[in-house]
C-alpha positions as CSV (number, residue, x, y, z in Angstrom):
1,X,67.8,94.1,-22.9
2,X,65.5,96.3,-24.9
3,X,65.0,95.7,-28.7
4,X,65.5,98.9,-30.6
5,X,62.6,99.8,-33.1
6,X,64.9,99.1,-35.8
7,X,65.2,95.6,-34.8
8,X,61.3,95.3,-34.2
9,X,60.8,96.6,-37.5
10,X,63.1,94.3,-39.1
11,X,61.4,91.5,-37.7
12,X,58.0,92.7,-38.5
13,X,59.3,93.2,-42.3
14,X,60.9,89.4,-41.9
15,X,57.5,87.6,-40.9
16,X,55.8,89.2,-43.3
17,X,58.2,88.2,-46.3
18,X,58.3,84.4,-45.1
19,X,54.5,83.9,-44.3
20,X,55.4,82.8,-41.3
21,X,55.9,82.8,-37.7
22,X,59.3,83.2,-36.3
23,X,60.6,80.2,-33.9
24,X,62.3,82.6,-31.6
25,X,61.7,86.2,-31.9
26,X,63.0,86.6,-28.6
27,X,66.1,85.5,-29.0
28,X,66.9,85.8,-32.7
29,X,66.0,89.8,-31.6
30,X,68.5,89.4,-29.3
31,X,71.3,88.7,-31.9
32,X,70.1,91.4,-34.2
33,X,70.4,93.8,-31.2
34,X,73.9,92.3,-30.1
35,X,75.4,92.3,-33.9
36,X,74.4,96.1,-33.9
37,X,75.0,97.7,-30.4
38,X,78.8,95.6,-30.4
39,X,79.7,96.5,-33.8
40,X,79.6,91.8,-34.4
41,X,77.4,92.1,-38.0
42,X,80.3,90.1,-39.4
43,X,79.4,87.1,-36.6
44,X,75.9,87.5,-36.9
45,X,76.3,87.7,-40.7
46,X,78.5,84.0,-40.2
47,X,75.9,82.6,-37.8
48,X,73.1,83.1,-40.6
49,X,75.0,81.5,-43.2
50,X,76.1,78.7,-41.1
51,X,72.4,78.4,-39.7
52,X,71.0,78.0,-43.2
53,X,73.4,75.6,-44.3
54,X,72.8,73.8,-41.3
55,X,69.5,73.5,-41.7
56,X,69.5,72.7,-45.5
57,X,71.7,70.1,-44.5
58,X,69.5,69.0,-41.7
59,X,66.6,68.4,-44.2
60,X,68.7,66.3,-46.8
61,X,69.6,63.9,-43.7
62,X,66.0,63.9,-42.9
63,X,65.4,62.6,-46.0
64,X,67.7,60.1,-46.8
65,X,68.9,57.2,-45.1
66,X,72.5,56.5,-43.3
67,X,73.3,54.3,-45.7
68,X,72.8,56.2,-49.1
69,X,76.5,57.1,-50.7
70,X,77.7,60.5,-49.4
71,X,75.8,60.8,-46.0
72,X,79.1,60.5,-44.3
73,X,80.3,63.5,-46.0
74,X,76.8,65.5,-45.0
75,X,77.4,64.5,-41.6
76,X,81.3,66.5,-41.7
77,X,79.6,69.3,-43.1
78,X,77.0,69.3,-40.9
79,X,79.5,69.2,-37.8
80,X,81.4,71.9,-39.0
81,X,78.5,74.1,-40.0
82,X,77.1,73.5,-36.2
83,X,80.4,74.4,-34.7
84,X,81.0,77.9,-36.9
85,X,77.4,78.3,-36.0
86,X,77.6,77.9,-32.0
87,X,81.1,79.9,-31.9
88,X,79.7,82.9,-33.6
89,X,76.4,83.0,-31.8
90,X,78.1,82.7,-28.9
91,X,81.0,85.8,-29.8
92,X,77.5,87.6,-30.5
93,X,76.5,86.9,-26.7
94,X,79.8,87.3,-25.1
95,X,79.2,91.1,-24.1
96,X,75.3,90.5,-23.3
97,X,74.9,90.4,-19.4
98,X,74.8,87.4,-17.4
99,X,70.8,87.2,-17.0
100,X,70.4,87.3,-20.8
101,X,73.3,85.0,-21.6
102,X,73.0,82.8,-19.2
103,X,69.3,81.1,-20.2
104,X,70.2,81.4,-24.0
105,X,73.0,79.0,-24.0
106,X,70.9,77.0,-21.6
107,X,68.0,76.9,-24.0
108,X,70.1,76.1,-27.2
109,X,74.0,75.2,-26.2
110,X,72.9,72.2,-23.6
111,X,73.4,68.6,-24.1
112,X,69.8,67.8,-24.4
113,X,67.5,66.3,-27.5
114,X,65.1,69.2,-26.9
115,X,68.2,72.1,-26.5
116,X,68.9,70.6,-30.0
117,X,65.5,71.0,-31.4
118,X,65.8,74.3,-29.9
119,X,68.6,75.3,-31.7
120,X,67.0,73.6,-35.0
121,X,64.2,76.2,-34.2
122,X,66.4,79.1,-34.0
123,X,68.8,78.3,-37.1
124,X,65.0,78.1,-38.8
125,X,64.7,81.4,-38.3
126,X,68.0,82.5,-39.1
127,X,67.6,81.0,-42.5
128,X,64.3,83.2,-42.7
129,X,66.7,86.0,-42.4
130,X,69.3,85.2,-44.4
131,X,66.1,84.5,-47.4
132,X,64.9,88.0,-46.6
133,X,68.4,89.4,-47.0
134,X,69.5,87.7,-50.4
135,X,65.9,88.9,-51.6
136,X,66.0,92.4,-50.1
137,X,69.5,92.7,-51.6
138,X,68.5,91.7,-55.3
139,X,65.9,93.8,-55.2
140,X,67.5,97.0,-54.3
141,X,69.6,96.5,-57.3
């Protein structure tokens, strides 16, 4: 699939805002472009706020043990975060062709450890962009 200029410029503008790297250009392009060309913002809008929730929760796990009062209710929110995540991500790819769908939910929807830390990666990134888009919002007002 080709990656408009809008989309390249978007991610240029997002790298440069976080100081960072992206995880996976590639494929977090690939949403962009999807959300746009299908008329699915509102999914891809969903998947980012999911993603970043998802990883915010991620890192309080990370940091506290099993035990300590109210990781069971982290651990809800963290499944239900994952599954609004995958479903939208994956109404985003629904229209892509089979050679571009196909390896994505390979590389992040399989029941591996390192499809998971893929998918870590990816949400990562989404996060990025949602940052950039609360900040790019306040600031145009």
């Amino acid at each position: 699939m080709n990656i408009s200029e809008e989309t390249e410029i978007l991610l240029a503008q997002l790298e440069q805002h976080s100081h960072q790297s992206l995880n996976c250009k590639t494929e977090l392009s690939l949403l962009i472009e999807l959300s746009s060309r299908f008329r699915k913002e509102q999914q891809l809008s969903e998947a980012v706020f999911s993603a970043k929730a998802l990883w915010n929760i991620f890192s309080l796990m990370q940091k506290n043990a099993p035990a300590v009062e109210g990781f069971e209710k982290l651990e809800k929110e963290f499944q239900k975060q994952l599954h609004t995540a995958v479903a939208n991500m994956k109404l985003l790819l629904e229209n892509a062709s089979l050679e571009i769908r196909e390896p994505f939910l390979t590389k992040f929807f399989s029941q591996t450890q390192e499809s998971f830390a893929d998918f870590l990666l990816l949400c990562s990134d989404l996060r990025m962009l949602k940052n950039w888009m609360l900040d790019t919002t306040s600031s145009s007002q």
